[in-house]
C-alpha positions in Angstrom: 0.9 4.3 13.2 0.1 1.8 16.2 0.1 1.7 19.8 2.7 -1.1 19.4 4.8 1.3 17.4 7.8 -1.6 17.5 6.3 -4.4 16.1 3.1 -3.3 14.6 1.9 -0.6 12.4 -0.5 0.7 9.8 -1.6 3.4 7.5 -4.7 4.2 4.8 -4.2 4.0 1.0 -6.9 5.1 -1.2 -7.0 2.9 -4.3 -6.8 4.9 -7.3 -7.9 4.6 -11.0 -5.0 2.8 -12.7 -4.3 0.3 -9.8 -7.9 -1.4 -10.7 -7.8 -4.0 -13.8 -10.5 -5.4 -15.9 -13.6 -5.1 -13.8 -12.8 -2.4 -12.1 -11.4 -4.1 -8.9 -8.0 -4.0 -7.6 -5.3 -6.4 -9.1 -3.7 -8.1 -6.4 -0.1 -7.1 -6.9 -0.9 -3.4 -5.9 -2.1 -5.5 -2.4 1.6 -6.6 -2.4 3.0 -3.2 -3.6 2.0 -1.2 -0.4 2.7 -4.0 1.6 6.2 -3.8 0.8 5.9 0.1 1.3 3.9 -0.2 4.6 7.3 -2.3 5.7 9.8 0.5 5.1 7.1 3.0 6.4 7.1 0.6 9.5 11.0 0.2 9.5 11.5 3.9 9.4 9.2 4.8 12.2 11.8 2.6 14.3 14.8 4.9 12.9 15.5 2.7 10.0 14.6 4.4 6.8 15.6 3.3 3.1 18.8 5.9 3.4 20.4 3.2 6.8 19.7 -0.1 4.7 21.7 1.6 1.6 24.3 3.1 3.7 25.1 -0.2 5.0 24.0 -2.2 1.6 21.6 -4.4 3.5 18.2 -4.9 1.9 15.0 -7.0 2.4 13.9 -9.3 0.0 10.6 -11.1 -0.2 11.5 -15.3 -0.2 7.1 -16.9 0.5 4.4 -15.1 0.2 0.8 -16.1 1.5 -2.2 -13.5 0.3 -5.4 -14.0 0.6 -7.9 -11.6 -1.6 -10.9 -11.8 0.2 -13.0 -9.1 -1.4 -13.1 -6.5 -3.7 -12.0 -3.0 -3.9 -12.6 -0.8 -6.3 -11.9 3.0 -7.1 -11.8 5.5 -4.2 -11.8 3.0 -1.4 -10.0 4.2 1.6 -8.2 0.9 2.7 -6.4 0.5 6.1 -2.8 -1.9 5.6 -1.7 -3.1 8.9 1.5 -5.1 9.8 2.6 -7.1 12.7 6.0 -8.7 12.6 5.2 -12.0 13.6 9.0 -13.3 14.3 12.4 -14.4 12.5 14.9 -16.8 12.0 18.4 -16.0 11.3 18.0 -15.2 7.6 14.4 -14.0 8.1 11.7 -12.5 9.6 7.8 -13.0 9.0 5.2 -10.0 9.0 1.5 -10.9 9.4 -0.2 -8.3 7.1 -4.8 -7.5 6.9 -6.7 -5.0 4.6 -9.7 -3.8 5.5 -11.9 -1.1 4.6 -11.8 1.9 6.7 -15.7 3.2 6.6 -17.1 -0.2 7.8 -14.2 -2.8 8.4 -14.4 -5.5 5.9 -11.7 -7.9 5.6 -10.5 -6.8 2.0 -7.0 -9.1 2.4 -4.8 -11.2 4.6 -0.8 -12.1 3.7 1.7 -13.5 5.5 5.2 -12.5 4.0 8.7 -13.9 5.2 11.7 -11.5 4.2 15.1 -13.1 3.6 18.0 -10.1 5.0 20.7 -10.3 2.6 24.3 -8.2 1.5 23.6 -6.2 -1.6 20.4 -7.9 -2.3 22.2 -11.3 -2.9 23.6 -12.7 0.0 21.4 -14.3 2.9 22.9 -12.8 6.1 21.7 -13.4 9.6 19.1 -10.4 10.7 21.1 -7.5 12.4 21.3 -6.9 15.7 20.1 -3.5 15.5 16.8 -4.4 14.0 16.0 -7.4 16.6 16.3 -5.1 18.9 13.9 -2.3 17.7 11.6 -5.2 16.6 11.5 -7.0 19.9 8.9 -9.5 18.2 11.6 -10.8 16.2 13.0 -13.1 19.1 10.0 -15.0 18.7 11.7 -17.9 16.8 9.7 -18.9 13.5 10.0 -21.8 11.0 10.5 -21.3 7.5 8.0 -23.2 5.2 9.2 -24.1 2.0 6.6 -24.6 -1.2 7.1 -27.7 -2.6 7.9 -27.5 -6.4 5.8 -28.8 -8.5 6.2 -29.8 -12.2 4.0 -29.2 -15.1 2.7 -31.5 -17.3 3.7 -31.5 -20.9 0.6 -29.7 -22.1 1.2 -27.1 -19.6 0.8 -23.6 -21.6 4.2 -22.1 -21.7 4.8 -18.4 -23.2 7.8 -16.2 -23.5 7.7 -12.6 -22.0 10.4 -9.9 -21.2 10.9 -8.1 -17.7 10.6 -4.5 -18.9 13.0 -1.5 -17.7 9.3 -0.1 -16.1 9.1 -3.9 -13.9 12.4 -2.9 -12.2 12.9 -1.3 -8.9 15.5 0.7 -7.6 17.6 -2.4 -7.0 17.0 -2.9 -10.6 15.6 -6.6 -11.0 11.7 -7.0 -11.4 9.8 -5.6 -8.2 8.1 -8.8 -6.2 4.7 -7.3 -7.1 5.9 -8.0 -10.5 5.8 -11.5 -10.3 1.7 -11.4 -9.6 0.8 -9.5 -12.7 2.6 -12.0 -15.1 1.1 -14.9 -12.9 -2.4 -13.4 -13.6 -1.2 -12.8 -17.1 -0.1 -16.6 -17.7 -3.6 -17.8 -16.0 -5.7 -15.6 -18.1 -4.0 -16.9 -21.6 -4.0 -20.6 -20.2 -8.1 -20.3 -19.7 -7.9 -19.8 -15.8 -9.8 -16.0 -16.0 -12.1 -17.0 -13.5 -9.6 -18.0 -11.2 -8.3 -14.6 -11.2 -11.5 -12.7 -10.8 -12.7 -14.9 -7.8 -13.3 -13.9 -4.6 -11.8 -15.3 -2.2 -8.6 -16.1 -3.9 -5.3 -16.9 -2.5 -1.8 -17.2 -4.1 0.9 -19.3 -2.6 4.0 -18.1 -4.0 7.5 -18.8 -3.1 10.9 -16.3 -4.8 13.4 -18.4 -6.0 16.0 -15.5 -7.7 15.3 -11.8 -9.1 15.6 -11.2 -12.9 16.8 -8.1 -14.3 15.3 -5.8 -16.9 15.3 -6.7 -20.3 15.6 -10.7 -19.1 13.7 -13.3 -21.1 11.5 -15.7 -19.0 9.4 -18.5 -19.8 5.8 -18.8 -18.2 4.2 -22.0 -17.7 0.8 -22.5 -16.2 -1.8 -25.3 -15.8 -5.1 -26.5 -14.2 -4.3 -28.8 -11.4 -8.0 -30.0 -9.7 -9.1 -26.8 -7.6 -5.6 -24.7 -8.3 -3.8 -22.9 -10.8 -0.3 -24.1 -11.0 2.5 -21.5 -12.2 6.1 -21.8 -13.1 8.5 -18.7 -13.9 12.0 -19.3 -15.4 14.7 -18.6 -17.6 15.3 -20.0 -20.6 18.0 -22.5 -19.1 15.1 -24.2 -17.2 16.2 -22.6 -14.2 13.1 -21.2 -11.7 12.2 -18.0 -10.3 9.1 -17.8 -8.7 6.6 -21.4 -8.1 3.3 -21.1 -7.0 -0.4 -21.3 -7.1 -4.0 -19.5 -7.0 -6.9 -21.0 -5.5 -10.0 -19.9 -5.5 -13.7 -20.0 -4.6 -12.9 -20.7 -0.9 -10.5 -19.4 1.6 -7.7 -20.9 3.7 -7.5 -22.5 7.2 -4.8 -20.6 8.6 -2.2 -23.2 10.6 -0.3 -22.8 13.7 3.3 -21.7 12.2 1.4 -19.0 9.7 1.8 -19.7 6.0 -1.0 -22.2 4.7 
């Protein structure tokens, strides 16, 4: 809960045994997995539970994503996720989102995530009235920040991989969270391991379209100076997801939010 029940809110998660990876610490999509759920938790607080959005086939989808791992956490923890919509922009909105531990505070994560509100989970439409108004925040305008695409070099690795019927959600394509396990997974096999151990870390991401189960993808990763560059697409060439990890020092935040 919050004392600014309208635009902010959080709740504790414990982390539990098979959300830790190799290690023993927590993978990063699980940060993004109960960030999403802290958002409908959030949204249904405010009279707006999963049951309205299918009633009126309007859904949330995550379009840039901004986390920052900034330490561990490992089995047991008791970790507090908090959310603070941060604004919108017809299409969008933008949540400001921490992780800390709840016995003596540390900053376990940071993420700033922009939604794109869509028809049937495939059609940007402008944010409905309805939810401006129980967000009040979301009148604060905000300016989308596109990732520039970058392209890999020919001895990029590349590797094939299938979206399993387990990857998809309830709108049946691969769950956003998704997307950060078969980064890791890329990184790994292209030699970036310690990359994906490190602490802090921070992935810059940016959702281009959803694939379904059963899809065949194409992963390509590479070393780019400080970064790990990573590519998701179909077999036609066409992209997915873009985006990067960095690691061994964390971000400046800027003025608009995403860095």
């Amino acid at each position: 809960m919050s004392d600014d029940l309208p635009n902010s809110f959080f709740q504790i998660f414990t982390v539990r045994y098979d959300e830790c990876g190799p290690g023993g610490t927590l993978r990063a999509s699980v940060h993004m997995r109960l960030l999403e759920e802290l958002a409908f938790a959030h949204s249904a607080a405010l009279g707006f539970p999963l049951a309205w959005y299918e009633r009126h086939r309007l859904f949330w989808l995550v379009r840039r994503a901004n986390l920052v791992v900034h330490a561990p956490a490992r089995y047991g923890d008791a970790l507090i996720y908090a959310t603070r919509v941060a604004g919108a922009r017809r299409i969008m909105a933008r949540r400001r989102n921490t992780v800390r531990r709840s016995d003596d505070g540390t900053l376990v994560a940071t993420a700033l995530v922009d939604w794109i509100f869509t028809e049937n989970g495939t059609t940007p439409i402008r944010v409905s009235e309805a939810l401006t108004t129980a967000f009040p925040a979301m009148t604060q305008p905000v300016v989308p920040i596109p990732l520039e695409e970058r392209r890999p070099p020919a001895d990029a690795a590349r590797s094939s991989l299938w979206i399993r019927r387990s990857d998809a959600d309830p709108m049946d394509h691969a769950n956003n969270a998704v997307y950060l396990d078969l980064l890791d997974d890329a990184v790994v096999r292209a030699g970036g391991g310690a990359a994906v151990d490190a602490h802090p870390r921070t992935y810059d991401l940016q959702y281009n379209a959803a694939a379904a189960a059963g899809a065949e993808l194409f992963a390509v990763a590479w070393r780019d100076d400080d970064l790990w560059r990573y590519r998701l697409e179909k077999p036609d060439g066409s992209l997915l997801l873009h985006g990067s990890i960095a690691y061994g020092r964390a971000p400046v935040d800027d003025a608009q939010g995403l860095v």
